[in-house]
N, C-alpha and C positions, 0 to 999 in steps of 0.2 A: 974041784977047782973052778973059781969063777970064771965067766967068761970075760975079761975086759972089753974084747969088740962090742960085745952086746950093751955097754952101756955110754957109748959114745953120742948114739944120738940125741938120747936124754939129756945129757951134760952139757950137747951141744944146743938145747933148746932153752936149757937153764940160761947158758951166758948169752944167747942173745936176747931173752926178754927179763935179761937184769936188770932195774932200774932201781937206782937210791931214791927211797923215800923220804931222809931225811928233811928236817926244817928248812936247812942249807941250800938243799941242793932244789927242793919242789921251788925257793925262791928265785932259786937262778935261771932255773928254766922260764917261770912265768915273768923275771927281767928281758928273759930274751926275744921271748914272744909279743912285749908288748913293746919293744924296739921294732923290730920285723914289724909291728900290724903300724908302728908310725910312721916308718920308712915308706909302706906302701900307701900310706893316707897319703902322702907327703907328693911321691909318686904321679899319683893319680889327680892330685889338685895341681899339679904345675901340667900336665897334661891338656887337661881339661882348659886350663890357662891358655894355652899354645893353641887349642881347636880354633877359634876362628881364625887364627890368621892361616893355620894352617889351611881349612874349607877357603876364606878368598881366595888363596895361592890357586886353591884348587880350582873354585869357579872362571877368576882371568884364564886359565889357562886348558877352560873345554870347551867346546862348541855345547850349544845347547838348541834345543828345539822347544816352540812352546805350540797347542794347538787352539785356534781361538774355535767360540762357536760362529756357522755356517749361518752367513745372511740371506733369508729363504723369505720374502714375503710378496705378498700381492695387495698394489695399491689400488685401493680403491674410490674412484674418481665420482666426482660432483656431478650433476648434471651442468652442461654449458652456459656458460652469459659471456653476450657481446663484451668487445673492451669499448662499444657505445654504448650500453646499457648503462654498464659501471660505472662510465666517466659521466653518464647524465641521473642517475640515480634510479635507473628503471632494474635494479632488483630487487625483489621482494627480501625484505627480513630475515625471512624461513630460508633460502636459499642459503646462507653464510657466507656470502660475500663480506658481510662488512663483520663476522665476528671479530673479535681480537685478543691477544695472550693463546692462542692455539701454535701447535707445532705440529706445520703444515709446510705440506710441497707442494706447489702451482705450476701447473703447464701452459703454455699459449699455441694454438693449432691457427691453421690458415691453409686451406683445402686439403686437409686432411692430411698434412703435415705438420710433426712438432718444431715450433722455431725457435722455442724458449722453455727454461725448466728455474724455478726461481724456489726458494725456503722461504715460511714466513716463522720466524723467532721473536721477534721481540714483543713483550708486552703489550703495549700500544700498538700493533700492526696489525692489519686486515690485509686479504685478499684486495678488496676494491685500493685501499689505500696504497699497498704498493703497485696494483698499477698504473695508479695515479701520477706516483714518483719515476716509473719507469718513463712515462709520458715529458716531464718535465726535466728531464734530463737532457737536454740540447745544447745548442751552440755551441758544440766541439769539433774542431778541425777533422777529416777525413784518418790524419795519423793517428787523433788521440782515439777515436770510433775502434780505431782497429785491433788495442790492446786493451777492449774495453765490453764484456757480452754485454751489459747492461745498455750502453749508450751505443753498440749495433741496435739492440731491441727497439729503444726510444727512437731511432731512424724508422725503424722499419713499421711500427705503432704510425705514423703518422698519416698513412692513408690507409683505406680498406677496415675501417675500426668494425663494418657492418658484419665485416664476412670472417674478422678475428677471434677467435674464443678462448675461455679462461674457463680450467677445470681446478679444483684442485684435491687434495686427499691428504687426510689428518691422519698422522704418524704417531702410532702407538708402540714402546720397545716390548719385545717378547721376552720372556725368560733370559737372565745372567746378559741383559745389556740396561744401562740407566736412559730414561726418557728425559732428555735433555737435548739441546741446540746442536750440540757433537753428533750426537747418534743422527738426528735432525740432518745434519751435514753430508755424516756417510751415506744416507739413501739418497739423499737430493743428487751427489756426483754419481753412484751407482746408477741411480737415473738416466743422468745425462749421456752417462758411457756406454749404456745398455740400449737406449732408445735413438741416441744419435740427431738429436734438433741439430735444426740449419744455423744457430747462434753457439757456437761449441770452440772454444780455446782450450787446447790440451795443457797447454803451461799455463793456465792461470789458475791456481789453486783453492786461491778463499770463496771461489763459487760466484761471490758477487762483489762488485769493486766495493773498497774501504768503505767510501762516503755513501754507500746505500745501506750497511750494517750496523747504525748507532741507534735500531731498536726504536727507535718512534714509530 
């Protein structure tokens, strides 16, 4: 006599990898398959739809940190000329007092203290020339002087031109910063903030009044 238990497994192997092969039925599976693979195209494009507003949501609402690179350099300074040399033309050529289209920072000493720290940007500007213009800078009441470095300067320019001197040092950007008036800017205030001149307003930002910055 057969065993019946003995062939339950096999039986049971047959009916779960039964599958109709018919014409009918291979169609209907691959109807169903290519619904399901649309569905999830479908899915995945209204998804992808929704990311950025999703990421904004997300960015308003992190704190974020960014790390700039580290302002490390050493300036290096001209040899001296009077601000009577200058204003009477007794610099030599070679010195570069009067070059011009350089991006440069100038200092002003007077016994061996800094009183003044100035930028030269514009095209048209020299060293000699603007302290030329710091010179002619006058005739302003004692209030307007006072929220004003430049027209302290031109006060204090007016005597002692013998014992005053003018250094300056051409500003070159190092790696991942652009050599530009900007970058120009941030050393000139780093400057100022670091070496501490006797002509120094913490609130006044643009470094040097309006009318001395239209680059002639």
């Amino acid at each position: 006599m057969r065993s019946v238990s003995g062939h339950w497994p096999e039986t049971g192997r047959g009916r779960q990898s039964m599958v109709c092969e018919c014409l009918r039925c291979r169609t209907r599976r691959a109807d169903g398959y290519v619904e399901r693979l649309a569905s999830q195209s479908l899915s995945t494009a209204l998804r992808h739809a929704q990311d950025p507003w999703e990421q904004f949501a997300s960015e308003a609402g992190r704190a974020s940190t960014t790390t700039l690179p580290q302002i490390d350099r050493k300036l290096h300074w001209s040899a001296p000329a009077s601000i009577s040399d200058i204003i009477n033309g007794r610099t030599p050529t070679t010195t570069g007092f009067e070059d011009k289209g350089k991006l440069r920072i100038y200092r002003i000493t007077r016994g061996g203290k800094d009183l003044y720290f100035g930028i030269l940007r514009g095209l048209g500007q020299s060293v000699s020339g603007r302290i030329k213009n710091h010179l002619k800078n006058t005739g302003w009441s004692v209030a307007q002087r006072k929220l004003s470095e430049s027209k302290q300067l031109a006060k204090l320019l007016q005597d002692k031109k013998k014992t005053t001197f003018v250094r300056y040092a051409d500003i070159n950007a190092p790696p991942h910063y652009r050599a530009d008036p900007k970058y120009l800017h941030a050393i000139g205030l780093q400057a100022q903030n670091a070496l501490h001149p006797q002509i120094y307003i913490p609130q006044n930002l643009t470094f040097e009044d309006e009318d001395d910055a239209d680059g002639s």
